[in-house]
Phi, psi and omega in degrees: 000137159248179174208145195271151178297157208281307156259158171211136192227148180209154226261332216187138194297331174288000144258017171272283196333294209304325185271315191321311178297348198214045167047018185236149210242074177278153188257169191254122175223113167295157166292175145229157193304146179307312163281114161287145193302081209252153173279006184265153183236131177284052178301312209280322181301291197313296206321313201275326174302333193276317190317303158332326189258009198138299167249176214229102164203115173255172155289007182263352197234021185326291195284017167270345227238129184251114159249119195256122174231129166260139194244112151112219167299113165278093169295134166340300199287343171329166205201066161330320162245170352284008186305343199275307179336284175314301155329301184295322178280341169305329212264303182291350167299307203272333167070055175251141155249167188267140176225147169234134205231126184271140151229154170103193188250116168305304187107179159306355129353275202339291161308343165280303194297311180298356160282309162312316177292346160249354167304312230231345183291153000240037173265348193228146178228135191248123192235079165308123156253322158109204175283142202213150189279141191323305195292343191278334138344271169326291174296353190253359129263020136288351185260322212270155199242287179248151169244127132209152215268134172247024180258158191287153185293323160353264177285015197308303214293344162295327207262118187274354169289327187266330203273345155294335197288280151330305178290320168238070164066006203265139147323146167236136168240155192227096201265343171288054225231050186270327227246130210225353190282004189209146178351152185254177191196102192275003203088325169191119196321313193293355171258011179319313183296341180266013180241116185243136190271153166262097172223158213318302196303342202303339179294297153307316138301023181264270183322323186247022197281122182316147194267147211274157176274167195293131180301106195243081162338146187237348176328316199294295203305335168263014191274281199269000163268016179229337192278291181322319172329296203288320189237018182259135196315139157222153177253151172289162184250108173290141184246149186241000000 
């Protein structure tokens, strides 16, 4: 005989689904991000690193300019299309140009982006900035136009890259969707609107996409919704 924990929490409703099937009754705790949140931004740093590549980019001429950031691991298998198309077409509608920018440990990545950076120039511009000290992060997705997430939707809510990404305010777009066999899960009701799927629609909501929010941690409020979890009475569940 064992007895099963009295909680059990999990990131994303599709590993809910997954202990549900095995008889343990998990509760949902979202993460919160990997970065802490800070209120400073890297302009005058980015500004001068896009210079390296290439571009001309001030505050006065900010808003010609779309900057798309990817965090962390670029896994192999991310699927560049059809999102740079669709990007690209968002962008010329919008008479934006594009730039994509790596920050974090690319990872096994690194050959696909450099294939993409020679696939896509020059209409699209690509910037590693490689590993960066947390708070020099934190600004620099303060800086950023899009976040986007290389984890599949399915599972977004696993991922503590996208969800830092959300805590400091950005639209996240998520281009990944194989895994289709149990509930989808974006992780958290309150980012839907920030979250954008690459679907029939995503090019207008590329173009019409909410303006980024003020940046917010979630660490206290999931803190204390897991302390409470912890202290609220539970009798263990005999498993036979």
């Amino acid at each position: 005989r064992a007895f099963a924990p009295s909680v059990t929490h999990t990131s994303n409703s599709i590993y809910a689904d997954l202990l549900r099937k095995q008889g343990i009754p998990a509760k949902h705790l979202p993460l919160f991000g990997s970065i802490k949140v800070g209120t400073r931004n890297a302009n005058a740093w980015l500004f001068d690193r896009l210079h390296e590549v290439g571009l001309t980019v001030t505050t006065e001429n900010r808003s010609r300019f779309w900057l798309f950031g990817i965090f962390g691991t670029l896994h192999p298998v991310w699927p560049p299309e059809p999102l740079l198309t669709k990007v690209r077409e968002a962008a010329d509608l919008a008479k934006r140009r594009i730039v994509m920018i790596s920050v974090g440990r690319i990872g096994a990545g690194r050959g696909l982006w450099n294939r993409m950076s020679g696939d896509y120039s020059p209409g699209v511009s690509f910037l590693c900035l490689g590993e960066q000290p947390n708070e020099q992060i934190s600004a620099i997705f303060n800086s950023l136009d899009f976040g986007i997430a290389t984890t599949p939707w399915a599972i977004l809510g696993k991922s503590a890259s996208a969800t830092a990404l959300l805590e400091h305010g950005l639209p996240v777009i998520v281009n990944r969707d194989e895994i289709r066999s149990l509930q989808d899960s974006s992780g958290n009701d309150k980012d839907a609107e920030f979250v954008l799927r690459l679907n029939s629609g995503f090019v207008d909501r590329l173009l019409t996409s909410p303006k980024r929010r003020m940046p917010a941690s979630r660490l206290a409020v999931i803190s204390e919704r897991f302390i409470d979890s912890l202290t609220a009475k539970q009798e263990p569940t005999l498993q036979r």
